[in-house]
LUMTI-846940 format. One line per 8 residues: number of its first residue (from 1); their letters; for each residue z, x, y of C-alpha. Coordinates in nm, 3 decimals, padded with zeros to 5 digits, always signed. Each point is the difference from the previous one (the first is absolute). Layout:
BEGIN
NUM	A	Z,X,Y  ... $
This chain:
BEGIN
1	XXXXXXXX	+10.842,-06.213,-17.714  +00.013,+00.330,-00.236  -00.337,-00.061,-00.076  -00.095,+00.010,+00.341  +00.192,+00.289,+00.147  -00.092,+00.299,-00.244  -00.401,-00.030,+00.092  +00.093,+00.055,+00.334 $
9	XXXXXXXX	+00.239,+00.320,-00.059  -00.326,+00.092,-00.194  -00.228,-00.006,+00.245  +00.260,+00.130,+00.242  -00.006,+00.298,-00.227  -00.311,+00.027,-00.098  -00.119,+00.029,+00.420  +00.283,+00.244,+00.058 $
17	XXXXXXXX	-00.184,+00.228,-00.316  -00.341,-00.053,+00.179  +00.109,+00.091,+00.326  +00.180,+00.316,-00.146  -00.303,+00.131,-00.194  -00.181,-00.044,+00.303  +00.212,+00.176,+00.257  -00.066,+00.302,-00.277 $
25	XXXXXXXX	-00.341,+00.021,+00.026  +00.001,-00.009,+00.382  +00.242,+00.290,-00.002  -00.190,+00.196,-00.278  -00.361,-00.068,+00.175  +00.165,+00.136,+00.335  -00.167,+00.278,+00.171  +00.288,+00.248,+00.033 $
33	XXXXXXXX	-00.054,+00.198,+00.368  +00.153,+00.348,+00.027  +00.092,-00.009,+00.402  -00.139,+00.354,+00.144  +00.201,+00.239,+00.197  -00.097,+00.303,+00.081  +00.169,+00.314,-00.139  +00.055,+00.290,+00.195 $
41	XXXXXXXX	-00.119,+00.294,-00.115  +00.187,+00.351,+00.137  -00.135,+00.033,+00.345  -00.092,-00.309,+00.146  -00.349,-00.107,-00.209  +00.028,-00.340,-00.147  -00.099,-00.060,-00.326  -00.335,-00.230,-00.134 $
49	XXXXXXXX	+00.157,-00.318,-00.161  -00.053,-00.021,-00.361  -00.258,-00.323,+00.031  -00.005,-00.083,-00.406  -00.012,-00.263,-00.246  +00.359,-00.139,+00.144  -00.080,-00.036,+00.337  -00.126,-00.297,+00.262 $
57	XXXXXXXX	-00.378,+00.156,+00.058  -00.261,+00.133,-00.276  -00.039,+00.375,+00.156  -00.410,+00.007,-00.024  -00.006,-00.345,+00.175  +00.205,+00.059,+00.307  -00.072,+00.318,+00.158  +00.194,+00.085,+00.356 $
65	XXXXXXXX	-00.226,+00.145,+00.296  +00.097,+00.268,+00.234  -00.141,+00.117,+00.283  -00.117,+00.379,+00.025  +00.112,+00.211,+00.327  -00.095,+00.323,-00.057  +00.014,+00.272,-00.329  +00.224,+00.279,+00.058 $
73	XXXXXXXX	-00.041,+00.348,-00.209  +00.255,+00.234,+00.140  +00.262,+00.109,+00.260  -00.165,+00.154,+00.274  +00.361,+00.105,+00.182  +00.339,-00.135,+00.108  +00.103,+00.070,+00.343  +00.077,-00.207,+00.378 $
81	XXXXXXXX	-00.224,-00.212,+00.090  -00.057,-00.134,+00.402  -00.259,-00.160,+00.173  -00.206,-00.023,+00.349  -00.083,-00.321,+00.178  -00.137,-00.122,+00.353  -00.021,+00.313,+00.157  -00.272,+00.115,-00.184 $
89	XXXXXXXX	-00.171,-00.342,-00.068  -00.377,+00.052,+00.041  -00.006,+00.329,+00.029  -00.264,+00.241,-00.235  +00.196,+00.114,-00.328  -00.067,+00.367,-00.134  -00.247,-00.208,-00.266  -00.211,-00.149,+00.290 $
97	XXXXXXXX	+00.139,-00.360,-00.008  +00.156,-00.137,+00.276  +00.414,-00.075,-00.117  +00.068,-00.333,-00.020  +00.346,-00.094,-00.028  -00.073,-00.307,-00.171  -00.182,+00.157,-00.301  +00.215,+00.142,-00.304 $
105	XXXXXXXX	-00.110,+00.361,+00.075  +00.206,+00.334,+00.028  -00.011,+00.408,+00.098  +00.025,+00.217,-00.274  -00.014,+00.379,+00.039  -00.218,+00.058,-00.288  -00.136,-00.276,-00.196  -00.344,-00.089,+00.039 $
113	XXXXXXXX	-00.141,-00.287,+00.243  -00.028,-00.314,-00.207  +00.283,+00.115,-00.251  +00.193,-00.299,-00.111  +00.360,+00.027,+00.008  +00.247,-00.194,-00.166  +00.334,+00.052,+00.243  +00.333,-00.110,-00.145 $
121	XXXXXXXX	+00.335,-00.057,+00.250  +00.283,+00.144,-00.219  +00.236,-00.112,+00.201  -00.097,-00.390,-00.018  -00.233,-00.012,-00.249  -00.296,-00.133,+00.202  -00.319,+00.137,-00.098  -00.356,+00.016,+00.193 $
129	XXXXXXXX	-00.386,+00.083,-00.081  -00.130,+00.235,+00.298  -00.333,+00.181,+00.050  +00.035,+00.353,+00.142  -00.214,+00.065,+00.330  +00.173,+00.207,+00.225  +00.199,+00.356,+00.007  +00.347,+00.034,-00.007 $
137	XXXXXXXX	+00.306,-00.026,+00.040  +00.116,+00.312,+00.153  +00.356,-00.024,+00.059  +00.306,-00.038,-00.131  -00.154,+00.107,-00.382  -00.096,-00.357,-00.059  -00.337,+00.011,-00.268  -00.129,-00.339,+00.134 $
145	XXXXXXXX	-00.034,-00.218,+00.324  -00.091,-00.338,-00.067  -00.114,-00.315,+00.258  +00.184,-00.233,+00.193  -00.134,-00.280,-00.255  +00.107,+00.243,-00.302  +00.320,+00.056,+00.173  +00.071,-00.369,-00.023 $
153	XXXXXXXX	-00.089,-00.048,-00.306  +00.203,+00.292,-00.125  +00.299,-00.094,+00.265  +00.038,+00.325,+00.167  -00.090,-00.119,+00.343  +00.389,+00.011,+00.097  +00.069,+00.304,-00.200  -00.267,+00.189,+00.146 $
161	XXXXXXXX	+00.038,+00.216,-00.333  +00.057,-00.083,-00.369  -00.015,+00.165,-00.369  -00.314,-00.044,-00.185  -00.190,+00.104,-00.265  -00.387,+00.001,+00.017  -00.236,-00.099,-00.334  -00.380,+00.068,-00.020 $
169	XXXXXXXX	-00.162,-00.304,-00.034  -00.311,-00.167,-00.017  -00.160,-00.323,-00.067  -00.289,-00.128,-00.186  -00.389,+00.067,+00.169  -00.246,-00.287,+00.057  -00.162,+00.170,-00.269  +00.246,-00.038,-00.230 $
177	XXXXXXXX	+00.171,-00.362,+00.115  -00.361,-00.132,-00.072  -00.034,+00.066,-00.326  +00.329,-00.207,-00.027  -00.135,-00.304,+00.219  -00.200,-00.193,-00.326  +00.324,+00.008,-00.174  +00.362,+00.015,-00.055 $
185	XXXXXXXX	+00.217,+00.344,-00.025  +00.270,-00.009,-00.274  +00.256,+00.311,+00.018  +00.353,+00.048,-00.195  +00.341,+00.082,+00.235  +00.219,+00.158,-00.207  +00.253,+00.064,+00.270  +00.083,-00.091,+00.403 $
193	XXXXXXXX	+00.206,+00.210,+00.237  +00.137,+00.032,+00.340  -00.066,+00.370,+00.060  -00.353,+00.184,-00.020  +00.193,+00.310,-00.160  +00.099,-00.192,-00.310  -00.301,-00.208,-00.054  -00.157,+00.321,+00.031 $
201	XXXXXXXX	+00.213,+00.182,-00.284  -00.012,-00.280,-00.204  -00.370,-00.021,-00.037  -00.030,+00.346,-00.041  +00.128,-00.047,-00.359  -00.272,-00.250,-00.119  -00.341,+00.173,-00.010  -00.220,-00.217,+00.211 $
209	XXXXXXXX	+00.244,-00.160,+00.198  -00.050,-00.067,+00.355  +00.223,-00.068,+00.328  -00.082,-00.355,+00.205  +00.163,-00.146,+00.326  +00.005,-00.350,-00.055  +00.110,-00.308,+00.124  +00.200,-00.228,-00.232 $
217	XXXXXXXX	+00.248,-00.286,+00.131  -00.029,+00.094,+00.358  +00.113,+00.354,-00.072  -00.159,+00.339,-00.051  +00.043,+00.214,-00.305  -00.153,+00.307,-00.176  -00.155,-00.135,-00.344  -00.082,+00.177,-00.224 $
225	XXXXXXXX	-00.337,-00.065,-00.219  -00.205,+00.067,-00.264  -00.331,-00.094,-00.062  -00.276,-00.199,+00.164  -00.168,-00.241,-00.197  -00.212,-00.259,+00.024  +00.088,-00.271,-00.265  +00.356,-00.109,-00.068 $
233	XXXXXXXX	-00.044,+00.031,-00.336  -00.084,+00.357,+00.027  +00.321,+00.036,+00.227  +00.217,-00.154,-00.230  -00.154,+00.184,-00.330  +00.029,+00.326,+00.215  +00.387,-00.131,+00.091  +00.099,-00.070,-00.413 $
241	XXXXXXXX	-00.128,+00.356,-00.054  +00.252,+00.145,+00.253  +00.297,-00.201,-00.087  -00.085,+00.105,-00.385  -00.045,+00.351,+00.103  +00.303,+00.076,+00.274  +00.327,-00.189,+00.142  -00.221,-00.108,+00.279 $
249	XXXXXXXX	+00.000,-00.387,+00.057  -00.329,-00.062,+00.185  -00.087,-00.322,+00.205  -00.341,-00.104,+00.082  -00.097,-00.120,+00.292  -00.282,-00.075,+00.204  -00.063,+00.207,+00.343  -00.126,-00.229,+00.309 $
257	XX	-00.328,+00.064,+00.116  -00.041,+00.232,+00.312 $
């Protein structure tokens, strides 16, 4: 009965050793993730993640898209905002055009027809693209007077009146957007932001840098960018040079077309 017993207690053994060494491997072969969460940075930018050797995605295999708005280069002025509506709905602007209150336009005492303005709600935080083709306003001190559809959009409509501050902005030409059509356009964010003013600062202290309203999980932020390229490998060689050069963690991504 001895003889019969200690086999068993060896096998026993011997499957309990197996099963060890091979719990081991699984654990050393494991592909440790490093969870992201974004760090805020004084202000309120949040910082790239660090996408590296430890994390769930290779870097130069998945690339996130954004979608473009508008670039912004400067402050234009900060001031009250209001805006004019049905009373003046087809009616001939100072430009020409008749107003429609439908269109994201707005009176500006100064700025030339056509100017692209970037127009920022300080006191919500909504923010609107409007094309300037009328005069005004002229009360009150107010430097802008948008449309009933900007108005909305900005949610001032109740207000009548609310705090903004106005960018210069422009977007891309045909010209330019079709020399981008055969191919893909590659760009590094080293930074996003709530407010114009610090995306502004910010990119003022990289050479080259430039401000971009974007859309990125169903919000709108300032980004700021550097570079336009048109390989990801050149975006990513261009994006090792910076990190080895600066404390600036850069993050390629890939604009949307139009």
């Amino acid at each position: 009965m001895r003889l019969i017993v200690l086999p068993i207690c060896i096998v026993l053994v011997s499957s309990c050793s197996i099963v060890d060494n091979l719990r081991n491997r699984e654990e050393a072969a494991a592909l440790h993730v490093t969870p992201f969460v974004p760090d805020r940075l004084p202000g309120d930018s949040l910082k790239m993640p660090k996408l590296g050797h430890a994390s769930l995605f290779d870097p130069e295999t998945y690339i996130l898209k954004y979608d473009r708005i508008a670039e912004v280069s400067s402050l234009l002025d900060r001031g009250k905002a209001s805006w004019y509506g049905p009373n003046f709905h087809g009616k001939l602007t100072a430009s020409g055009e008749p107003y429609d209150m439908h269109a994201f336009t707005a009176a500006h005492p100064t700025l030339p027809f056509d100017t692209l303005v970037w127009v920022e709600n300080t006191d919500n935080g909504r923010m609107t693209l409007v094309r300037v083709n009328d005069r005004g306003p002229y009360a009150g001190n107010r430097v802008i007077d948008v449309s009933r559809e900007a108005a909305k959009e900005l949610r001032l409509m109740s207000s009548g009146v609310a705090n903004v501050n106005l960018y210069l902005a422009e977007r891309e030409g045909e010209e330019q957007s079709s020399k981008h059509t055969t191919g893909h356009i590659y760009t590094i964010q080293l930074g996003l932001f709530k407010t114009g003013s610090k995306a502004l600062s910010f990119a003022r202290e990289i050479e080259g840098a430039r401000v971009e309203v974007i859309h990125q999980q169903e919000e709108v932020y300032y980004g700021v960018f550097y570079g336009l390229f048109a390989s990801r490998r050149e975006a990513f060689r261009k994006q090792r040079r910076l990190e080895e050069q600066s404390d600036f963690d850069g993050f390629v991504k890939q604009r949307t077309a139009g």
